[in-house]
C-alpha positions in Angstrom: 66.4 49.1 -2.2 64.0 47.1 0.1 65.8 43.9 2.3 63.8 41.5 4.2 64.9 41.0 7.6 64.6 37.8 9.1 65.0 37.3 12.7 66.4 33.9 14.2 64.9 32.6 17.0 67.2 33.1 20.2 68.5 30.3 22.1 68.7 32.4 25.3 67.1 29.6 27.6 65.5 32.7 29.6 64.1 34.4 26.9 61.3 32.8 24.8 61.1 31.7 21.7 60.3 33.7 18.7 60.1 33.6 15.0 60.2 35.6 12.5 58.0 38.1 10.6 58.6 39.1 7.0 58.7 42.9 6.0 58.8 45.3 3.1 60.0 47.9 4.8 63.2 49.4 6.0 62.1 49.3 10.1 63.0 47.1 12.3 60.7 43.9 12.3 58.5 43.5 15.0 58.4 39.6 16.7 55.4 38.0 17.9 55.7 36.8 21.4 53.9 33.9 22.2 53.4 35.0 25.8 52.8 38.7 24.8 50.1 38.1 22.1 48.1 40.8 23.5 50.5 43.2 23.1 52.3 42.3 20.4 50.8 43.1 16.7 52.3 43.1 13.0 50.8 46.3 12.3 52.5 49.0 13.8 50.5 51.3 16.2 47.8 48.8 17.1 47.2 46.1 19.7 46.1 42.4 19.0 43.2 41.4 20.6 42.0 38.2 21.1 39.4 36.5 19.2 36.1 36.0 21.7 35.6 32.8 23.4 33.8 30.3 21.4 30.6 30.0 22.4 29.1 26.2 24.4 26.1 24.5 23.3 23.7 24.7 25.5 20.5 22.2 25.2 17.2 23.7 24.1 14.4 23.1 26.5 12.1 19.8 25.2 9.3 22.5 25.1 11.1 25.7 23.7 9.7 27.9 21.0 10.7 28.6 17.5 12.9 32.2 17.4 10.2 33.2 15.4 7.6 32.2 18.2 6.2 29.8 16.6 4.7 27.1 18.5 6.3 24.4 17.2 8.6 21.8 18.7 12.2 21.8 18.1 13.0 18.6 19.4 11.8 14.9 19.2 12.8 11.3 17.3 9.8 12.1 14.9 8.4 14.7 12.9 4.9 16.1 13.7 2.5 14.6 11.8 0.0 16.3 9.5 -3.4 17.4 11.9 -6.3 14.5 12.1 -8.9 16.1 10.4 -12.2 16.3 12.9 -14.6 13.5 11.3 -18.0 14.4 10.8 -21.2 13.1 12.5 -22.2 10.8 9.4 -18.3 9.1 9.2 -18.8 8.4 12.9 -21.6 7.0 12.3 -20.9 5.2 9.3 -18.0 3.7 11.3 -20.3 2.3 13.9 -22.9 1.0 11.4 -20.3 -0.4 9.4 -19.2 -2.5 12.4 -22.3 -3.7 13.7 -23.5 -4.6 10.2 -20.1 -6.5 9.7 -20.5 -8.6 13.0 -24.0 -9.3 12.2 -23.0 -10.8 9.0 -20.2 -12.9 11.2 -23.0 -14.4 13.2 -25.4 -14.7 10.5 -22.2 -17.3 8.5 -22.2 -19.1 12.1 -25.9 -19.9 12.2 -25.4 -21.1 8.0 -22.4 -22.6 9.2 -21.6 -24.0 12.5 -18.1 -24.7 11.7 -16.0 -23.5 9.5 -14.0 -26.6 8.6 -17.1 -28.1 7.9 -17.5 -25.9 4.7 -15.8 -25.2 1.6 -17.7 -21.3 1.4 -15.9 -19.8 3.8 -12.4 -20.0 5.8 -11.6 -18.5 9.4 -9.0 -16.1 9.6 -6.4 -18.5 11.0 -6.9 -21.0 8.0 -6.1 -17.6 5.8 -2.9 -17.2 7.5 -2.0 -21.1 7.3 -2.8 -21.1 3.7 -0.8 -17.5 3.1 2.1 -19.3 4.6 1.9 -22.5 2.4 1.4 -20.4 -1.2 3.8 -17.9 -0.2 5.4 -17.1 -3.6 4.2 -19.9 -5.1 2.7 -18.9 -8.7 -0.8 -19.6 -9.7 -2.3 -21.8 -12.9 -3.3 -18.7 -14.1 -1.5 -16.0 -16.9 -2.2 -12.0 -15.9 -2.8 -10.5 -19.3 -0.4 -7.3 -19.6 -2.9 -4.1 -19.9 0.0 -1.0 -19.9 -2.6 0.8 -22.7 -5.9 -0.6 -21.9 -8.6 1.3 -24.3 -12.5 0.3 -23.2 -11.2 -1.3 -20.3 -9.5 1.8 -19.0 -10.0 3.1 -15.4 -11.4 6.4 -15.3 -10.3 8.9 -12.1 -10.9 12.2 -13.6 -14.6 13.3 -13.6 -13.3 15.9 -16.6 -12.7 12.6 -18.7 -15.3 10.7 -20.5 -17.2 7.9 -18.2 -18.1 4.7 -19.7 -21.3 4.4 -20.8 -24.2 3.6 -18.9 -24.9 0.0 -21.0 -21.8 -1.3 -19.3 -23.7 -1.7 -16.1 -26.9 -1.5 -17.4 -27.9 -5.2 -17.9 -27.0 -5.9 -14.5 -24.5 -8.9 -15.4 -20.9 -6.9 -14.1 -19.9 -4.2 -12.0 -16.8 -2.2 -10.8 -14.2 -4.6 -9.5 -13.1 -2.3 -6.8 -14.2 -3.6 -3.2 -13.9 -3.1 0.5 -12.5 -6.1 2.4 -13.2 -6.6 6.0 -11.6 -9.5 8.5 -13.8 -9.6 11.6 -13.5 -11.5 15.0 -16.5 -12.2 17.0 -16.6 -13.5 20.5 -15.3 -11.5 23.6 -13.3 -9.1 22.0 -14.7 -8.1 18.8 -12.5 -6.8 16.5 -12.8 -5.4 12.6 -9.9 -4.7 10.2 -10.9 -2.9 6.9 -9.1 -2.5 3.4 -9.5 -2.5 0.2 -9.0 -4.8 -3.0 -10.2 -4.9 -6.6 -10.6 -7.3 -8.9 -8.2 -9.2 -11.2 -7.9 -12.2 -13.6 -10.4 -13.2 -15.8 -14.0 -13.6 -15.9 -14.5 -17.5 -14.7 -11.6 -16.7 -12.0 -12.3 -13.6 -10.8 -10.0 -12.9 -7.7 -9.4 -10.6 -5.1 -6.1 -8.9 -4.9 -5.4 -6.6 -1.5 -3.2 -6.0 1.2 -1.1 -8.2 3.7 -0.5 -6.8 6.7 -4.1 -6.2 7.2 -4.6 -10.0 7.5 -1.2 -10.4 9.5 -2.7 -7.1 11.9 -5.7 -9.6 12.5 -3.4 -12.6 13.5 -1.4 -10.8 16.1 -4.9 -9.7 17.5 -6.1 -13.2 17.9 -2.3 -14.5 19.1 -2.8 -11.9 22.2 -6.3 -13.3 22.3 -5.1 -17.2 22.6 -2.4 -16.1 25.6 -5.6 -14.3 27.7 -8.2 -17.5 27.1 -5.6 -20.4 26.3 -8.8 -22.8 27.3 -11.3 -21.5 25.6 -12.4 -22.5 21.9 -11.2 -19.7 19.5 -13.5 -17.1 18.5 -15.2 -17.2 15.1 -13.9 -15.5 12.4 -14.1 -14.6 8.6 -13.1 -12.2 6.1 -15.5 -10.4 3.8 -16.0 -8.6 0.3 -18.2 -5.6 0.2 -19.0 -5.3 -3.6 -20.2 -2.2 -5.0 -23.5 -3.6 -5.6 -24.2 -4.6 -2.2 -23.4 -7.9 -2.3 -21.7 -9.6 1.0 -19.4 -12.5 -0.1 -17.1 -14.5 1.9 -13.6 -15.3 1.2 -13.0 -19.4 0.8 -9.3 -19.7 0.7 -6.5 -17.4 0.2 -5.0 -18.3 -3.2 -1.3 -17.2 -3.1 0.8 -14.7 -1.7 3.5 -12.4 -1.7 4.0 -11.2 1.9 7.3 -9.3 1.8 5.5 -7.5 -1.3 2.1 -7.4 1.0 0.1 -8.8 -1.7 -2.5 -11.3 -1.0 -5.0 -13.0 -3.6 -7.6 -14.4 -2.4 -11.0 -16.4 -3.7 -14.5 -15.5 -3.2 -17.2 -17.8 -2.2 -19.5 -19.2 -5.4 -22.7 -16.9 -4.3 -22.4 -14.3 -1.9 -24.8 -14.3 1.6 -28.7 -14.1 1.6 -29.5 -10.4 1.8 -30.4 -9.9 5.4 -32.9 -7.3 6.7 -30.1 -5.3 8.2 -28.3 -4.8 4.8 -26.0 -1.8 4.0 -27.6 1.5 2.9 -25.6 0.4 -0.4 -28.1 -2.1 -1.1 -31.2 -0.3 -0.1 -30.2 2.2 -2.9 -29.1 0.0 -5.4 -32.7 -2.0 -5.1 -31.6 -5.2 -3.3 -34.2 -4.9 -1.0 -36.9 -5.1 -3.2 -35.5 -8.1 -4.9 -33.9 -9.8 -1.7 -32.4 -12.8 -3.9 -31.1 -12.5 -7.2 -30.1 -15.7 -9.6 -26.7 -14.5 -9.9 -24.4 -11.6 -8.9 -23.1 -9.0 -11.0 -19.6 -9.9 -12.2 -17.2 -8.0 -10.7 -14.7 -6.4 -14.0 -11.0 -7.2 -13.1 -9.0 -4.0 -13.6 -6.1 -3.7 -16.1 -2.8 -3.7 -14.7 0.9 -2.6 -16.1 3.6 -4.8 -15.6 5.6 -2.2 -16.6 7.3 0.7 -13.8 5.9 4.3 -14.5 8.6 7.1 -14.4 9.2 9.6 -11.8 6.7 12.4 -12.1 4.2 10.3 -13.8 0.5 11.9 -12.5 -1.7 9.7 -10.9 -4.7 9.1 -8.8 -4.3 7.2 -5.4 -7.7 4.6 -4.3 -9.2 7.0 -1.3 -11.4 4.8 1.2 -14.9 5.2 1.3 -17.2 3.4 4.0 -19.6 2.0 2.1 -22.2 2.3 4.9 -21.9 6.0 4.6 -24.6 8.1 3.1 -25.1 11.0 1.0 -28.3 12.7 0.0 -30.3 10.1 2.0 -29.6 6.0 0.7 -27.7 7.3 -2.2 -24.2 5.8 -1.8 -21.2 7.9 -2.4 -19.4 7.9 -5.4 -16.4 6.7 -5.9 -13.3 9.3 -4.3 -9.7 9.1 -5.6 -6.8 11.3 -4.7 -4.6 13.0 -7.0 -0.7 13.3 -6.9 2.7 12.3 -8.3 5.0 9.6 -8.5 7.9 10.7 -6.0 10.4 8.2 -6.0 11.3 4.3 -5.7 13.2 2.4 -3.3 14.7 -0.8 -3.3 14.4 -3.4 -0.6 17.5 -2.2 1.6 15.6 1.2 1.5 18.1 3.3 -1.2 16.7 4.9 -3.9 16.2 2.8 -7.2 15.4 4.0 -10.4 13.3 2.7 -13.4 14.8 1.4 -16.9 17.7 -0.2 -14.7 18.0 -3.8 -13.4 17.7 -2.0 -9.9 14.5 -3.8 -7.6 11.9 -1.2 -7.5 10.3 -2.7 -4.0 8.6 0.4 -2.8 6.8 3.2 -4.5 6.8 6.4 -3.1 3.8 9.2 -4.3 2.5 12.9 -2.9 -1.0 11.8 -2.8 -1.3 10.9 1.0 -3.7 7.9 1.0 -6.5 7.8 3.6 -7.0 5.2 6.1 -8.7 2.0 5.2 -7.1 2.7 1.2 -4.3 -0.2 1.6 -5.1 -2.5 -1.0 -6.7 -0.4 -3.2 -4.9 0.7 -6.6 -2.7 3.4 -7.8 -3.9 4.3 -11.3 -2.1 6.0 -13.8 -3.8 9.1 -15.3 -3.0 9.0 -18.7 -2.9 5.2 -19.2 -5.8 4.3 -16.7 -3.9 1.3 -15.7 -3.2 0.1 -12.5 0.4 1.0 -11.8 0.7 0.0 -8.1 -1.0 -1.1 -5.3 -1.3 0.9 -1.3 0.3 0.1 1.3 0.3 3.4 4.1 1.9 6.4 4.3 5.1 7.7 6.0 6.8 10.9 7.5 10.8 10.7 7.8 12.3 13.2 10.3 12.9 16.6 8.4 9.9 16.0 5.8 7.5 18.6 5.5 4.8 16.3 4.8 4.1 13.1 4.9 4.0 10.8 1.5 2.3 7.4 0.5 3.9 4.4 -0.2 3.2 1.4 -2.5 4.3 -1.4 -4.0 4.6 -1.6 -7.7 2.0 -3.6 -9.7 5.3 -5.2 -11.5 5.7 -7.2 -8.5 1.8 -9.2 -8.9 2.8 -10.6 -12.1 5.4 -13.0 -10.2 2.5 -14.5 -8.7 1.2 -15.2 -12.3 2.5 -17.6 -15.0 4.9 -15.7 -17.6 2.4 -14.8 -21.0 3.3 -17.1 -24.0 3.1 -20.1 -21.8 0.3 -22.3 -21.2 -1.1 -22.7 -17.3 -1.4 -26.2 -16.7 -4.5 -26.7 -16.5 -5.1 -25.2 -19.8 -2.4 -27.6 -21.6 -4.3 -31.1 -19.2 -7.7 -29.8 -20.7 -6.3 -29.8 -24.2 -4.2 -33.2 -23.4 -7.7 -34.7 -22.4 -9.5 -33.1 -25.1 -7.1 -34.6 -28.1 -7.1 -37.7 -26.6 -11.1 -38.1 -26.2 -11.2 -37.2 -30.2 -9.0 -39.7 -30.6 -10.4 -42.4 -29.0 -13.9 -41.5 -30.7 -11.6 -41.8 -33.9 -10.5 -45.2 -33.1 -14.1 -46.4 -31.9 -15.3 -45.4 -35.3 -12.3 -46.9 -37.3 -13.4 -49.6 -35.5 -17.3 -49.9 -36.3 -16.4 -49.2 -39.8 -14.0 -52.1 -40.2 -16.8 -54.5 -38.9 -19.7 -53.2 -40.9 -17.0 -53.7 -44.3 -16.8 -57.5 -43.0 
């Protein structure tokens, strides 16, 4: 019959203490010593031994290779970001051209006009900012028709799908409403700031929709500017719109704006610049030069936009950037490029992850399509609805991400600059108020002839 044997601890002061081990056998019970561990053991026969020391960090060298010897960096605040593709000869060049043909145009408005203030067709950079500031948020007299299924009016990104037909350009009265945007500074320290846009509203508002921080990028520019030459006059300034017809207009006033959204709307000059003899290989080939003026510009089409959120995973194709001084086969221009990817994931305001079909704020868009530089502005189209689903704003790498992923904001939020539809602007409803009481004062005047002719 087994017994367990349990051993009291002994309260010899010169012995230490012990405690007891439980056993299923008949021999004597062996105690572990607390200052004999190493050669005391509960298996009989054997010797503890202690466990090995536990190893101490030591710091990785800033520049150590991977254990794989790989050369890649272990430490640093930041990932590595994706290598800068090598630009070609022609997109340097481009650049450049670009540039000079921009500040040409600058000086050109300053000859035209002398000063800005003292003409409605085109404002200076600093009165875009002032007049940002003052419409920030506030809604225009205007309703944004909602276009989640647009049918003729679709945007086509895939050159598998069907392209409109050619007799939507053909007559020469409208044109694609996507368009570069450019804010320049002359004087001393010349300075250029490219985006992109496109068009929206109707056809006798057409207005310019783009990017934010481009504009604010161009005010901190000439801030450091005014603490350098604090006596001198400021330099001139302007902000153009590169159509895809070659046409150069000039912005007048900046209509409203969203800035914590970095949306900005903005309104075109009536008639863009006289062609000059430097114009943009994108006029050369689209026949400008051989017909310097023409009585009116193509329209540019406003493009559809959603007002409601795509889902996660929903395929779409990202605005990519391209100069329109750049050539291809000689003066042809380049066709239009888009990049392909996914929606990723949405974030609200605090930067936390937000999902659609909930009331939480979907303030940022995130996508896999990387867009390229000079896209912010442009639109995010989705693929199967060829709406316009969001609009660029950059890209971003977190620490620990493989690769680095674009970020928008989601055409949802353009529609608060916008009256709600069902609601009359009001202008619309003053027109009809002045209308109604015209016919009714030409009803009264001819009551009133009637009555004295009956006398």
């Amino acid at each position: 019959m087994h017994r367990h044997i349990i051993a009291t601890a002994l309260r010899t002061p010169s012995r230490s203490r012990s405690r007891a081990i439980s056993s299923s056998t008949r021999s004597p019970a062996r105690l572990v010593q607390e200052s004999h561990l190493h050669q005391t053991s509960i298996t009989p026969g054997q010797v503890m031994q202690l466990p090995p020391p536990v190893p101490i960090p030591q710091p990785f060298p800033f520049n150590a290779n991977h254990p794989h010897q790989h050369p890649q960096r272990l430490r640093g605040t930041k990932a590595s970001a994706p290598p800068t593709p090598k630009p070609k000869d022609n997109d340097v060049g481009a650049e450049v051209a670009l540039d000079v043909f921009l500040l040409r145009s600058l000086a050109q408005l300053q000859r035209i006009f002398p000063s800005p203030a003292a003409s409605a067709a085109f404002a200076s950079v600093p009165a875009l900012l002032e007049q940002s500031a003052q419409r920030a948020g506030v809604p225009l007299d205007q309703v944004l028709p909602y276009e989640s299924t647009p049918t003729h009016r679709r945007i086509h990104t895939d050159p598998t799908q069907p392209q409109p037909p050619p007799s939507a350009f053909a007559d020469g009265l409208e044109q694609e409403g996507i368009v570069t945007v450019a804010h320049v500074v002359g004087g001393d320290e010349p300075r250029v700031v490219v985006c992109s846009g496109f068009a929206v509203g109707d056809l006798e508002q057409t207005q310019i929709l783009t990017c934010h921080h481009t504009l604010d990028e161009m005010g901190a520019h000439l801030a450091k500017m005014s603490t350098r030459t604090a006596t001198r006059a400021p330099p001139p300034s302007a902000t153009f719109v590169l159509t895809a017809s070659g046409h150069v207009f000039t912005v007048s006033h900046a209509a409203a704006s969203l800035p914590r959204a970095d949306i900005l709307i903005l309104n075109l000059s009536p008639r863009p610049l006289p062609n000059p003899s430097y114009s943009l290989p994108l006029a050369s080939a689209a026949g400008l030069r051989a017909r310097p003026t023409l009585p009116a510009p193509p329209r540019l089409r406003s493009l559809p936009i959603s007002p409601y959120p795509a889902v996660v995973g929903t395929p779409i194709a990202t605005l990519a950037y391209t100069n329109p001084a750049r050539k291809e086969d000689g003066d042809r221009p380049p066709p239009r490029e888009w990049s392909m990817g996914r929606i990723t994931e949405y974030k609200d305001s605090r930067g936390r992850e937000a999902q659609t079909g909930t009331y939480d704020q979907l303030a940022l868009l995130l996508t896999s399509s990387v867009p390229r530089q000079g896209s912010s502005g442009g639109p995010i189209v989705d693929r199967s609805t060829g709406a316009v689903i969001g609009i660029v704003r950059g890209s971003l790498q977190s620490h620990g991400d493989k690769a680095a992923q674009g970020f928008a904001t989601p055409a949802e939020r353009v529609f608060e600059l916008f009256q709600l539809p069902g609601f009359q602007p009001k202008s619309k409803r003053l027109e009809q108020e002045s209308a109604k009481g015209a016919r009714e004062e030409a009803e009264v005047a001819k009551g009133q002839e009637g009555g004295d002719g009956s006398s």
